[in-house]
VOPAGU-2260 file (C-alpha; in pm, 1 decimal, decimal comma):
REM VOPAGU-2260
SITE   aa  ch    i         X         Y         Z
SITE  UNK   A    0    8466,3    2175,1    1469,9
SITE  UNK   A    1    8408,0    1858,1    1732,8
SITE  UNK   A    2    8104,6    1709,0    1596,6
SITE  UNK   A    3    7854,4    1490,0    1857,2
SITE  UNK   A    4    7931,5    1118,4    1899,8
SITE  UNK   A    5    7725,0     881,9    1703,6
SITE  UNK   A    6    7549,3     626,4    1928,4
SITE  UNK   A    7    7525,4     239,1    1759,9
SITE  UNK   A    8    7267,9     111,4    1795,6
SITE  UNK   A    9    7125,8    -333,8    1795,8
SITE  UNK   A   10    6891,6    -255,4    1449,0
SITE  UNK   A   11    6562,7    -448,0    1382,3
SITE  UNK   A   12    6621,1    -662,7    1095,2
SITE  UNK   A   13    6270,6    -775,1    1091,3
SITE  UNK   A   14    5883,4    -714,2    1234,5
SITE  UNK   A   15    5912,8   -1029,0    1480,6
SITE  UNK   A   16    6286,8    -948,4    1619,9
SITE  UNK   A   17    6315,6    -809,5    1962,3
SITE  UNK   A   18    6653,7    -913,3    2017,7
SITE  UNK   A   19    6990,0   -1028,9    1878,4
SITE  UNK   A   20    7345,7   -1190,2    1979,7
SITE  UNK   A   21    7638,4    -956,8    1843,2
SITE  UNK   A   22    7908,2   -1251,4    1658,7
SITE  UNK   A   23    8190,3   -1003,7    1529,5
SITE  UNK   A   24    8320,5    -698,3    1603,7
SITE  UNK   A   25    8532,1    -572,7    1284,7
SITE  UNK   A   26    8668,1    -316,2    1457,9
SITE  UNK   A   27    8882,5    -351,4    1833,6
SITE  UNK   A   28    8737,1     -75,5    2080,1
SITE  UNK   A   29    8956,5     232,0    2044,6
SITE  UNK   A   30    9011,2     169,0    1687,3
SITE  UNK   A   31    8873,2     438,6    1400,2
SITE  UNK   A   32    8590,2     272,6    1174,5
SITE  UNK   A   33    8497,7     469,5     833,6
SITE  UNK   A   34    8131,3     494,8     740,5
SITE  UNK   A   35    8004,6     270,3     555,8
SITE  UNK   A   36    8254,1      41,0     670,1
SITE  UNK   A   37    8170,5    -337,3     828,4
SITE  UNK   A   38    8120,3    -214,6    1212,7
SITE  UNK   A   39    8024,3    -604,5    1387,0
SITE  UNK   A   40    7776,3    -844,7    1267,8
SITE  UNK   A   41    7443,9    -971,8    1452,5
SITE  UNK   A   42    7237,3   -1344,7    1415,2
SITE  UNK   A   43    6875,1   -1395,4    1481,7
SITE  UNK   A   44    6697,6   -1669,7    1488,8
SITE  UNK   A   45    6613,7   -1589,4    1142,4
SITE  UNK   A   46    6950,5   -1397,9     992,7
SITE  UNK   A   47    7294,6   -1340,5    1041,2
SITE  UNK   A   48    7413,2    -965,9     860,2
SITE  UNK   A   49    7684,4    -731,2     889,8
SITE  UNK   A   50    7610,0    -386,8    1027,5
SITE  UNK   A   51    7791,7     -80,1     831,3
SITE  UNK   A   52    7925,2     202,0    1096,3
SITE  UNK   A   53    7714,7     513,0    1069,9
SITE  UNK   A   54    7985,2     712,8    1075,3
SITE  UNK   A   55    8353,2     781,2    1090,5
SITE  UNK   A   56    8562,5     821,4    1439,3
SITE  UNK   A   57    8691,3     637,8    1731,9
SITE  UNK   A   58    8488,4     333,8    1843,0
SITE  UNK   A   59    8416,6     250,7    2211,0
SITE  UNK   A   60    8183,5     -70,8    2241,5
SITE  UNK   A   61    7955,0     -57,1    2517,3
SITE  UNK   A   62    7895,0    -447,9    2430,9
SITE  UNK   A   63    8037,6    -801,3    2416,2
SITE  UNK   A   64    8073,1   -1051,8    2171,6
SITE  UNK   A   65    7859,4   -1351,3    2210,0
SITE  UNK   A   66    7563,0   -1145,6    2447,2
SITE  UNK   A   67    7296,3   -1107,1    2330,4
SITE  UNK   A   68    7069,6    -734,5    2321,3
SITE  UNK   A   69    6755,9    -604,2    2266,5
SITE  UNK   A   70    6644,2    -418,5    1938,0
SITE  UNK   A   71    6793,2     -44,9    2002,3
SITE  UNK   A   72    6985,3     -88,8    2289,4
SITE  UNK   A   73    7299,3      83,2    2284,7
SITE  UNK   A   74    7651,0    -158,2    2203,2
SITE  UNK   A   75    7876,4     112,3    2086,6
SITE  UNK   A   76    7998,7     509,3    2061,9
SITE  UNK   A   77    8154,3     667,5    1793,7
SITE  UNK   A   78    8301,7     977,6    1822,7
């Protein structure tokens, strides 16, 4: 059974965030994450959190560390 990649996704922490700066990846590109697992942190100009990964499989960052995105752009693939 090869089940579909799961896209990651920048999430919206909060009603006035449009954007935030990724500060950590936990996990090197081509490494496996586990769900539920610390995937990369993000800081606003309000918060800083830690984003779990959605689900288990191979990661492949689409994003940098220190740039910052938009709410729901794209930063990452697991599959």
């Amino acid at each position: 059974m090869t089940s579909q990649p799961t896209e990651v996704r920048i999430p919206k922490p909060g009603d006035a965030i449009t954007e935030a700066e990724v500060t950590e990846f936990y996990v090197a590109d081509g490494e496996s994450a586990t769900e539920g697992d610390p995937l990369y942190s993000i800081a606003t100009d309000k918060v800083e959190m830690d984003i779990e990964a959605p689900a288990s499989g191979t990661v492949s960052w689409k994003a940098e560390v220190g740039n910052t995105y938009d709410v729901g752009e794209l930063i990452a693939v697991i599959s």
